[in-house]
N, C-alpha and C positions, 0 to 999 in steps of 0.2 A: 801627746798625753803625758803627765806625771805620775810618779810611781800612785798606782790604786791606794786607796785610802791613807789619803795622809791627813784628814780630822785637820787641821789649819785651823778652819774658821766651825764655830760652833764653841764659844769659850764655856757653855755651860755644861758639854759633856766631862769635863774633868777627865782630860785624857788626859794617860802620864806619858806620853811620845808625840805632843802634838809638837813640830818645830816650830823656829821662831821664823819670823819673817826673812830673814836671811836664807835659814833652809831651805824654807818652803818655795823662793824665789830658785833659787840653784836646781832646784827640779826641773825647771823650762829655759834653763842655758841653751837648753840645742834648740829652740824652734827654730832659730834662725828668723827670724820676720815674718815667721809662718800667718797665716788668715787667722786661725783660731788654734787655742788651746785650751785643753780640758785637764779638770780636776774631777776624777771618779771617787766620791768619799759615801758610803751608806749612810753615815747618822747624822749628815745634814739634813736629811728629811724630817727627822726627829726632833733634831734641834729647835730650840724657843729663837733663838738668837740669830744660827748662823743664816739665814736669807736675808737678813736684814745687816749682819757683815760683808756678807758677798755682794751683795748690794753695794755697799759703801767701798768695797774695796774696787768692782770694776762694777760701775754704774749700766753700762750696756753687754752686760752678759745675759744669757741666753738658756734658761736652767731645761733639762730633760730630768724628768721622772718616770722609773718602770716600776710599772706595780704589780701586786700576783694578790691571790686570796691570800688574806690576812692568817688562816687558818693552817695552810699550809707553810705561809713566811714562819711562824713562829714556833714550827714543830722543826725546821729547817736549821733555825736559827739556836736551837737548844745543840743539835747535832753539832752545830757550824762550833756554838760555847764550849760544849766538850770537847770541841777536836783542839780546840786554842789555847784549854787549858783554865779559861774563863769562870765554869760552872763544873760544880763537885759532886751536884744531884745525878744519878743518870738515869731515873725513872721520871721522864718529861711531866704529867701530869701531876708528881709531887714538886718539881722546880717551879712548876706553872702555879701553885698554889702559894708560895713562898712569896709572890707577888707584894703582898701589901705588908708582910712582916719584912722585905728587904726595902723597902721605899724608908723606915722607919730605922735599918739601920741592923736591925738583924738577919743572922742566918746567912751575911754575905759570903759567897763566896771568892778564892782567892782568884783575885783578877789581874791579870795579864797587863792590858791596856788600857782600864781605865779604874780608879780611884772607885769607882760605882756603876756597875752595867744598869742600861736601861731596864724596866721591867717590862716583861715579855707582852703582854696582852699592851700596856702602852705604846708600845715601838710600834706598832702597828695599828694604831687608831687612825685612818690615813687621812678623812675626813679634813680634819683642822692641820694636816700637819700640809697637805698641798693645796690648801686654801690662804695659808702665807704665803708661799711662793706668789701665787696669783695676785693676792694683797699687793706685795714688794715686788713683784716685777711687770707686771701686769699681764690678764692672760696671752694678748699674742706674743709674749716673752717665755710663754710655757710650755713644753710639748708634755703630754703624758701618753705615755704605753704603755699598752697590757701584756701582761708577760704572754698569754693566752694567744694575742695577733701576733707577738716577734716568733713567737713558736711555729703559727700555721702559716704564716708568709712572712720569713725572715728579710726577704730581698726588698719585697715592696715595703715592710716597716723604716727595711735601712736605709733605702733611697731615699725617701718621703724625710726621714729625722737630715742628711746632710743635706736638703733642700732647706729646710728649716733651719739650720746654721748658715746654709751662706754658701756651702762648697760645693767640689763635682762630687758628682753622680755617680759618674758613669768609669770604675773601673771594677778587677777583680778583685772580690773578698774570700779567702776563706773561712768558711763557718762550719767549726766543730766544737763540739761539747768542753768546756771545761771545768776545773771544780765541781765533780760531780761529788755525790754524795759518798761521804768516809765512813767505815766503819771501823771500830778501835777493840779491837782483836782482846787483849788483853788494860781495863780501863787504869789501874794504878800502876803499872808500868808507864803508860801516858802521860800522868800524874806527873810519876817522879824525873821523868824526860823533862816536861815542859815545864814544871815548880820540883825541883830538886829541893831536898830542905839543905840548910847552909850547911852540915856536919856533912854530908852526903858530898856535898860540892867541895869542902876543903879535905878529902879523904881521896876525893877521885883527882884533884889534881895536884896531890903530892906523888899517889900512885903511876900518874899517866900528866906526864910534868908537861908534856909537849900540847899545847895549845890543837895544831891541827890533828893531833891522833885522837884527841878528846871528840876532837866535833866529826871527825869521820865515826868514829863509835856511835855515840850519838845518834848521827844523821842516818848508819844504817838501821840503827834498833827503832827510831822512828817510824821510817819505811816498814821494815818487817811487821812490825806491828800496825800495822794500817793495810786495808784491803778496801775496794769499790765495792760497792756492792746499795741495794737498794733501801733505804727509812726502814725500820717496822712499822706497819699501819698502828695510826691513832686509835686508842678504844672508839666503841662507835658511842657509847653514851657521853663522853668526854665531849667527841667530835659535835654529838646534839648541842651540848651546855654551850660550846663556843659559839656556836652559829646561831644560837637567840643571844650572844653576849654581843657579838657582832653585828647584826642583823639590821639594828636603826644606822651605826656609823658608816654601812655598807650602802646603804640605799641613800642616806648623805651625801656621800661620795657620787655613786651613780650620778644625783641630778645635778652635781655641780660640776659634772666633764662630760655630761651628755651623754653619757652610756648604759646600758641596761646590767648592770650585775648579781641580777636576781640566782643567776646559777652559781654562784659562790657560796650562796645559806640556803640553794633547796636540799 
């Protein structure tokens, strides 16, 4: 595998760190001749473009998508913003609303990685976005999983997906929780970690000249200021509006991979 999300292909998400072809190559120096290599990137799923690059780039690739309720990815994904430094809102329902005034250009916030973040309730309309895949690669070129089955039988999800690639089976994995969810202790402390303003930046490293004392500071005040711990629940009238927002793209989905997903908008 290559470093997770390295965005390559998808030239319409307007990332500022996608590498060039060079880079993104230097990432799988070590297969060595390996069977298969994987590109773990999130917002090709989202992307207009990238299945139809990756496509063109390796004609007999072999795409896996895992999905979750839409409802939950995007309460997920506002935490995941905050914690990146991405999104300056921290009351979810008001960023969630800012939707169609940021499409337009307003109220962006300062972002990290990409020129324009996706809008929330869009990134997740999953409908048309893994009905491309199947378009450009064609379904027995598809796997999808539900986050739901990798949860209650992780072994039998993971054997079944490296049968569907091609590889063995059959040895040990270990599986434990990673990237659990963060909470951010103190938020413009965060802030000023992850977007320092430039007066701020050129004051601390005249102060503290040495490159690695900088980023050891840094990197513990980060830490400190971050604890696990578990989401605040959605309001529940909020939670209502999404699930009739949802509701037709959901049951879309369901009948084009065969699955019942009615428990996602009961």
């Amino acid at each position: 595998m290559g470093k997770k999300e390295l965005h390559y292909f998808g030239k319409d998400l307007m990332s500022k760190t996608r590498p060039s072809e060079q880079e993104y190559l230097e990432y799988f120096q070590g297969a060595n001749g390996a069977k298969i290599v994987g590109d773990a990137s999130v917002w090709y799923l989202f992307s207009e473009t990238a299945a139809k690059e990756i496509k063109e780039f390796a004609p007999g690739a072999r795409i896996l998508i895992m999905l979750r309720n839409p409802l939950i990815v995007i309460h997920s994904l506002h935490s995941q913003h905050l914690y990146d430094g991405n999104e300056d809102v921290l009351d979810f329902e008001t960023a969630l609303g800012l939707d169609e005034e940021r499409k337009k250009g307003n109220h962006l916030p300062d972002s990290v990685g990409y020129t324009r973040l996706p809008p929330y309730k869009d990134s997740v309309l999953f409908s048309a976005q893994v009905k491309r895949y199947v378009d450009v690669f064609g379904k027995e070129n598809v796997r999808i999983i539900l986050y739901e089955d990798f949860i209650t039988n992780t072994e039998k999800v993971v054997s079944e997906t490296l049968e569907f690639l091609g590889v063995k089976t059959k040895f040990q994995i270990d599986y434990h929780v990673i990237n659990a969810n963060k909470r951010i202790k103190w938020f413009y402390l965060h802030r000023v970690i992850k977007r320092p303003p430039l007066k701020l930046k050129k004051m601390v490293r005249v102060m503290l000249p040495f490159r690695s004392v900088r980023h050891f500071i840094m990197f513990n005040l980060l830490k400190w200021n971050i604890k696990k711990g578990k989401r605040d629940e959605m309001d529940p009238e909020l939670n209502r509006k999404l699930k009739t927002f949802f509701r037709q793209d959901i049951d879309s989905l369901g009948k084009m991979i065969g699955k019942d997903l009615s428990g996602w908008v009961e």
